[in-house]
GULUM-999198 format. One record per residue (C-alpha): x, y, z; residue number from 0. Coordinates in steps of 0.25 Angstrom, whole numbers, plus 5000, padded with zeros to 4 digits. Layout:
<rs>
+------+------+------+-----+
|    u |    v |    w |  nr |
+------+------+------+-----+
|    X |    Y |    Z | NUM |
...
+------+------+------+-----+
</rs>
This chain:
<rs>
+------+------+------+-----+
|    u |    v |    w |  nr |
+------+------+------+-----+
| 5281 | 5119 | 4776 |   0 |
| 5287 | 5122 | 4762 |   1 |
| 5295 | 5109 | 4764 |   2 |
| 5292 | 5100 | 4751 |   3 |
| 5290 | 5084 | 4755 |   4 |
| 5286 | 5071 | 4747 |   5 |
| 5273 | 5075 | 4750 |   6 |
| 5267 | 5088 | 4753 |   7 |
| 5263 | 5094 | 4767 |   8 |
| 5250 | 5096 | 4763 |   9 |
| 5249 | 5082 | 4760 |  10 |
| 5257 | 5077 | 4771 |  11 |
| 5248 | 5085 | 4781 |  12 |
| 5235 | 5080 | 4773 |  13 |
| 5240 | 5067 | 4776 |  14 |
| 5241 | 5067 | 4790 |  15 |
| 5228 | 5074 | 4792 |  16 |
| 5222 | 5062 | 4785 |  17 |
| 5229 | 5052 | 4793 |  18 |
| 5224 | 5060 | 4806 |  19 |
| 5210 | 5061 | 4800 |  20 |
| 5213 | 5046 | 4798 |  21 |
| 5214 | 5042 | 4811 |  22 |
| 5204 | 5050 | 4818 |  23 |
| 5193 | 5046 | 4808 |  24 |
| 5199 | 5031 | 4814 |  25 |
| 5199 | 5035 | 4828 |  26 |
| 5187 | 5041 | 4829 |  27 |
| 5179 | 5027 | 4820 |  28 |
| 5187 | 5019 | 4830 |  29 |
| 5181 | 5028 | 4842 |  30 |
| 5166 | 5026 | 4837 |  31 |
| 5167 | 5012 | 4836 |  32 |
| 5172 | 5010 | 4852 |  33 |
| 5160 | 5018 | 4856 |  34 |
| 5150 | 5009 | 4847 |  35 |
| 5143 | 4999 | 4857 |  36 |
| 5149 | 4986 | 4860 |  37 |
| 5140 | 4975 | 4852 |  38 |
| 5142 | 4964 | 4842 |  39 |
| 5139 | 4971 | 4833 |  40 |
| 5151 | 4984 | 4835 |  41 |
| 5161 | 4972 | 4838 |  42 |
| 5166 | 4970 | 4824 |  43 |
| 5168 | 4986 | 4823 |  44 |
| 5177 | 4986 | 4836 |  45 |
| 5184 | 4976 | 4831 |  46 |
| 5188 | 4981 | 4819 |  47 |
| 5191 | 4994 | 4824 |  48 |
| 5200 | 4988 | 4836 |  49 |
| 5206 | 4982 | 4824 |  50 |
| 5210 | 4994 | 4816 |  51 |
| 5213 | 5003 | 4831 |  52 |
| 5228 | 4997 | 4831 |  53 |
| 5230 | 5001 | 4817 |  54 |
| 5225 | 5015 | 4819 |  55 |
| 5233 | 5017 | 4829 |  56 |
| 5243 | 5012 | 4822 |  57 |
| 5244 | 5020 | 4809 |  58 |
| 5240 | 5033 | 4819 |  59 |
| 5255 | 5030 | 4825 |  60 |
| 5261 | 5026 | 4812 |  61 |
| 5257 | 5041 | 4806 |  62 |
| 5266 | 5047 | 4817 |  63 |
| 5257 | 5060 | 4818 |  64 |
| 5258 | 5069 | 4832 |  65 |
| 5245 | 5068 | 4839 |  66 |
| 5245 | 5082 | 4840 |  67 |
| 5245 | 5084 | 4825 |  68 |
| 5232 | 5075 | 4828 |  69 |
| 5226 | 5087 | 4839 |  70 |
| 5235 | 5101 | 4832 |  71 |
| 5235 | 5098 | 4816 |  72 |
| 5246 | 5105 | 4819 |  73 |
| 5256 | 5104 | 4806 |  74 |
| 5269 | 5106 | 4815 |  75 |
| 5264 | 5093 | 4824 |  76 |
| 5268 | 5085 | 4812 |  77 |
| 5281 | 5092 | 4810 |  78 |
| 5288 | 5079 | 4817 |  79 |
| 5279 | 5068 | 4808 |  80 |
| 5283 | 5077 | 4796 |  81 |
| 5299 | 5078 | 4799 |  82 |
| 5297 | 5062 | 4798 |  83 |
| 5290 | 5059 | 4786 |  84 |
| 5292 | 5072 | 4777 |  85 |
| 5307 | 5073 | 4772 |  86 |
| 5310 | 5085 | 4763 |  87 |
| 5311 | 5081 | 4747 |  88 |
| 5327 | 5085 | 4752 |  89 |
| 5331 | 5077 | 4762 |  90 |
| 5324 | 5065 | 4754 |  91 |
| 5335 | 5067 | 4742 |  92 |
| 5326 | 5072 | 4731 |  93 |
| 5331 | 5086 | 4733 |  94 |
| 5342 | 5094 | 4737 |  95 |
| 5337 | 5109 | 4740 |  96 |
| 5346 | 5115 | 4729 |  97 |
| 5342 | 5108 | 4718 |  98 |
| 5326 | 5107 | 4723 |  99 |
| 5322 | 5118 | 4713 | 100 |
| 5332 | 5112 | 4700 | 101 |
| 5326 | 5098 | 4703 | 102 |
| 5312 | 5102 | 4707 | 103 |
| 5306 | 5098 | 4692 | 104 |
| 5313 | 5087 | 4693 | 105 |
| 5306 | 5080 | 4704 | 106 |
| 5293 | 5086 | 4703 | 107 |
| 5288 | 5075 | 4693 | 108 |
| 5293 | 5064 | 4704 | 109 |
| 5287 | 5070 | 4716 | 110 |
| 5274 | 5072 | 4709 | 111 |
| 5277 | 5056 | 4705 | 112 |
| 5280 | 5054 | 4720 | 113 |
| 5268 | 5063 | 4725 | 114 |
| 5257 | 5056 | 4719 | 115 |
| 5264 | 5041 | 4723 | 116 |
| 5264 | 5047 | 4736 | 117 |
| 5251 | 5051 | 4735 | 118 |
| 5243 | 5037 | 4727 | 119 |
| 5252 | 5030 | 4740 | 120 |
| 5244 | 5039 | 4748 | 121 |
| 5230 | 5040 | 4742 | 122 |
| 5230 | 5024 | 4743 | 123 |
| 5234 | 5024 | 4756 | 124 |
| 5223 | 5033 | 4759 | 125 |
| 5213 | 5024 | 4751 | 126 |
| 5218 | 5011 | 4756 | 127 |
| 5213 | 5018 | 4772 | 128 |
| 5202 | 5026 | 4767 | 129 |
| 5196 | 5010 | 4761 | 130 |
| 5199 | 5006 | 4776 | 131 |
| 5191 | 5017 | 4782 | 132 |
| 5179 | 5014 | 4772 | 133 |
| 5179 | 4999 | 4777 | 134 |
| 5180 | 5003 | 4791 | 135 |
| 5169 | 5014 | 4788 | 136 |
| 5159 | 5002 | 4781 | 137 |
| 5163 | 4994 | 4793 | 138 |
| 5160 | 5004 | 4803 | 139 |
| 5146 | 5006 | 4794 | 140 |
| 5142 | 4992 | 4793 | 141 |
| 5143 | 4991 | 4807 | 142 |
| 5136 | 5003 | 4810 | 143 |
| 5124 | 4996 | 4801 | 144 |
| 5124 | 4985 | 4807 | 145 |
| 5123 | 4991 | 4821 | 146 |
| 5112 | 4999 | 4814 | 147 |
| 5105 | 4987 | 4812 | 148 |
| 5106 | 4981 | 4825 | 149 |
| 5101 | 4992 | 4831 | 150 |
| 5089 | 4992 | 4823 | 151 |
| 5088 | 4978 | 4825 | 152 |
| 5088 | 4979 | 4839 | 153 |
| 5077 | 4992 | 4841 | 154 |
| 5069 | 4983 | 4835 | 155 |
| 5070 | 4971 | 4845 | 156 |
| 5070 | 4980 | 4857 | 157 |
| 5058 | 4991 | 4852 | 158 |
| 5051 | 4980 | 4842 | 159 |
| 5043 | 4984 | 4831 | 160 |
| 5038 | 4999 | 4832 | 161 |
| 5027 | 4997 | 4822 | 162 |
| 5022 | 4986 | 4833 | 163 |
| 5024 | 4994 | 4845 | 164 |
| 5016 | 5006 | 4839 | 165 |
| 5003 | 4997 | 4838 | 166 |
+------+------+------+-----+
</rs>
């Protein structure tokens, strides 16, 4: 695990246990909405979440991530997803192994360049979602009021007033 990449394993890791945390934050929304009756009022909310389903599904099976990573958190389960994307500074053509130490300074200024690119691309990335997930949140909460409502609404149709009944 000493190998050096483009970005760090730390890093890497961090990132797939975000995009894991990811989807089973989704999953799990998605599960609470099929079990919320069927009503008027829940119809939008199925919708939309029928809607997003295929694109969750989607970017699950874009991220190429071993199911059992998912149940072990096994780093050595990723070992065939890491040999896809991660390629040694070597093999990419930025260093030859005896010349790494000569040219180490060299390059430090332009992979700290490329680091914090790499990581501004990320960090907007992860805003762009995390904004997506506070709509769907609000959504999911608006709609929850609004089932509030109804059920208040509806108590007092079926029990009436309580200060009448007491008399």
């Amino acid at each position: 695990m000493d190998e050096i990449y483009m970005i760090h394993l730390d890093d890497y890791l961090h990132r797939i246990d975000d995009m894991l945390t990811l989807y089973v934050m989704l999953r799990q929304t998605e599960a609470a909405i099929s079990k919320l009756p069927d009503c008027e009022s829940s119809a939008e909310l199925r919708r939309h979440m029928a809607s997003l389903s295929p694109y969750i599904k989607e970017m699950w099976d874009s991220w190429n991530i071993p199911a059992r990573y998912l149940a072990s958190g096994d780093v050595e389960d990723l070992r065939g997803i890491m040999d896809e994307e991660l390629i040694e500074p070597e093999d990419a053509g930025y260093f030859c192994e005896e010349s790494r130490a000569a040219v180490a300074d060299v390059f430090a200024e332009e992979r700290a360049d490329l680091a914090k690119y790499y990581l501004f691309e990320l960090t907007k990335k992860s805003v762009d979602f995390t904004l997506q997930i506070a709509k769907f949140a609000r959504e999911v909460g608006d709609f929850t009021k609004g089932l509030l409502a109804d059920r208040k609404e509806l108590d007092f149709l079926f029990c009436g007033d309580e200060e009448t009944d007491s008399r």
